[in-house]
GULUM-844822 format. One line per 2 residues: number of its first residue (from 0); their letters; for each residue x, y, z of C-alpha. Coordinates in steps of 0.05 Angstrom, whole numbers, plus 5000, padded with zeros to 4 digits. Each point is the difference from the previous one (the first is absolute). Layout:
NUM) a) X:Y:Z | ...
end
This chain:
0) xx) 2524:2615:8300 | 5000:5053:5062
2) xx) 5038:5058:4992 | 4968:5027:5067
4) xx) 5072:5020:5049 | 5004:4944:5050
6) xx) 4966:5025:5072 | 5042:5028:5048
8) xx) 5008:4968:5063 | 4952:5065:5029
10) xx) 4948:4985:4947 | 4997:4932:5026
12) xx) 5003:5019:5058 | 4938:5053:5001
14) xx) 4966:4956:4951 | 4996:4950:5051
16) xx) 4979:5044:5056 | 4940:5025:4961
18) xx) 4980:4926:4983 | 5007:4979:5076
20) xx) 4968:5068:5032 | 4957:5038:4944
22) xx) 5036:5062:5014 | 5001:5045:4934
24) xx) 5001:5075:5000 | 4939:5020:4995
26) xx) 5001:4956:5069 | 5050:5040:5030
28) xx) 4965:5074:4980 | 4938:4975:5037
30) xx) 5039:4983:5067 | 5041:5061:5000
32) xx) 4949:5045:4976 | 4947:4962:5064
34) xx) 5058:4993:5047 | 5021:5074:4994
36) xx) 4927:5021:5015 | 4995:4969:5054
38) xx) 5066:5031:5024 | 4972:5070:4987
40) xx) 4933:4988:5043 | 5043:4957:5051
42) xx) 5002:5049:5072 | 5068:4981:5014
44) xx) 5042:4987:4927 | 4957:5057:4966
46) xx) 5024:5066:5032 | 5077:4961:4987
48) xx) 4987:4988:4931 | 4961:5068:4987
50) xx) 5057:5045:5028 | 5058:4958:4964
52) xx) 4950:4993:4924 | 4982:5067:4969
54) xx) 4979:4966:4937 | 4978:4930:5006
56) xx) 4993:4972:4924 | 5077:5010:4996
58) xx) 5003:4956:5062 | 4954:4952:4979
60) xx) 5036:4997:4939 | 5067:4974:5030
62) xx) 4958:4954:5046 | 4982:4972:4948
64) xx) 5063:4992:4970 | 5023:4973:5059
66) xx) 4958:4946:5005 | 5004:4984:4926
68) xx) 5078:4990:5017 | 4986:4960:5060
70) xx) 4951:4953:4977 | 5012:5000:4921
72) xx) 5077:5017:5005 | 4981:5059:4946
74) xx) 5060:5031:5027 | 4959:5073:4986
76) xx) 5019:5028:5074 | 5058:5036:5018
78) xx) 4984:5033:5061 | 5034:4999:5071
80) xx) 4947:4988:5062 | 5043:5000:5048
82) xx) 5019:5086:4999 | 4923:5012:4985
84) xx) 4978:4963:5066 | 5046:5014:5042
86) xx) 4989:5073:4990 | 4930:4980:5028
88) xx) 4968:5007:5082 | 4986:4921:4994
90) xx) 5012:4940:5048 | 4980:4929:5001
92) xx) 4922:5019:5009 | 5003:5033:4931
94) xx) 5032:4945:4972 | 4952:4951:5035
96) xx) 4939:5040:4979 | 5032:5000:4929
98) xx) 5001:4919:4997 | 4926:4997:5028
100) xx) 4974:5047:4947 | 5048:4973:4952
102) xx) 4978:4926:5013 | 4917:5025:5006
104) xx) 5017:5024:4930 | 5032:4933:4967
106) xx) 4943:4969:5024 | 4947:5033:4964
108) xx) 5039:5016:4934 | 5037:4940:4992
110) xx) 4988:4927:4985 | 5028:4967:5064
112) xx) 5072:4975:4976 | 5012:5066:4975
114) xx) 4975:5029:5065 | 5049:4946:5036
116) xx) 5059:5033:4958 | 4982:5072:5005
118) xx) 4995:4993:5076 | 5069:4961:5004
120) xx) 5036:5045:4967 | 4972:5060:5039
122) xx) 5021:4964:5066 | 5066:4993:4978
124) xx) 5001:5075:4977 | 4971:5031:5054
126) xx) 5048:4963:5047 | 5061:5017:4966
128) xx) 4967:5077:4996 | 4991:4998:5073
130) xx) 5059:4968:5011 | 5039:5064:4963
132) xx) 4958:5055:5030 | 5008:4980:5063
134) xx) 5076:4992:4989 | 5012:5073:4961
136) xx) 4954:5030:5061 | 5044:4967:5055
138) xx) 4947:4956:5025 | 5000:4928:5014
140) xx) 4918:4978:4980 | 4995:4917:4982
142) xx) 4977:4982:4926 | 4929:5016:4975
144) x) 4959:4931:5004
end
């Protein structure tokens, strides 16, 4: 007899993303860990991200987190992106720069369904970012591609 707690539908639910994708966390620490790298040697996102990031393991840290949320519904981050970026001097060629690195990134760290899902999901952020910076800075800029 099991006396294992049934699943819950989010257990399911991640379980059946890391079957169909591969994503795990060690997974996610490599892409954010790359990704952000590249961000800091990048000419355009770099002097963005190094003005706004004093200490970067903290950073990386809820980037992390984030991802873990996103892609494993961990539930582990709590933080709000939209005050943080909007704060920022950034348009739709940072956020278009951001994909491009972002995508570069999935391909070399992650198996390619994973890759397909990481990049997805980053579309869909960055648009809705864009989409809010834009609006909170009075502008008018379409959606990130």
């Amino acid at each position: 007899m099991d006396t294992r707690p049934p699943l819950s539908p989010r257990d399911i639910a991640a379980a059946e993303r890391v079957a169909a994708t591969g994503i795990d966390e060690a997974m996610i620490e490599r892409l954010v860990r790359t990704f952000y790298g590249r961000i800091r040697d990048d000419s355009l996102l770099g002097p963005v991200f190094g003005a706004a990031i004093a200490d970067w393991e903290p950073h990386l840290r809820k980037m992390m987190d984030f991802w873990s949320s996103v892609a494993l519904y961990t539930e582990r981050y709590d933080g709000r992106p939209m005050p943080a970026h909007v704060r920022l001097p950034i348009g739709p060629e940072h956020f278009e720069r951001w994909l491009a690195l972002f995508a570069a990134t999935t391909a070399e760290v992650c198996p390619p369904a994973a890759a397909a899902f990481f990049n997805d999901r980053a579309r869909t952020i960055a648009r809705s970012l864009l989409m809010g910076v834009e609006f909170m800075k009075g502008g008018g800029a379409g959606p990130a591609r």
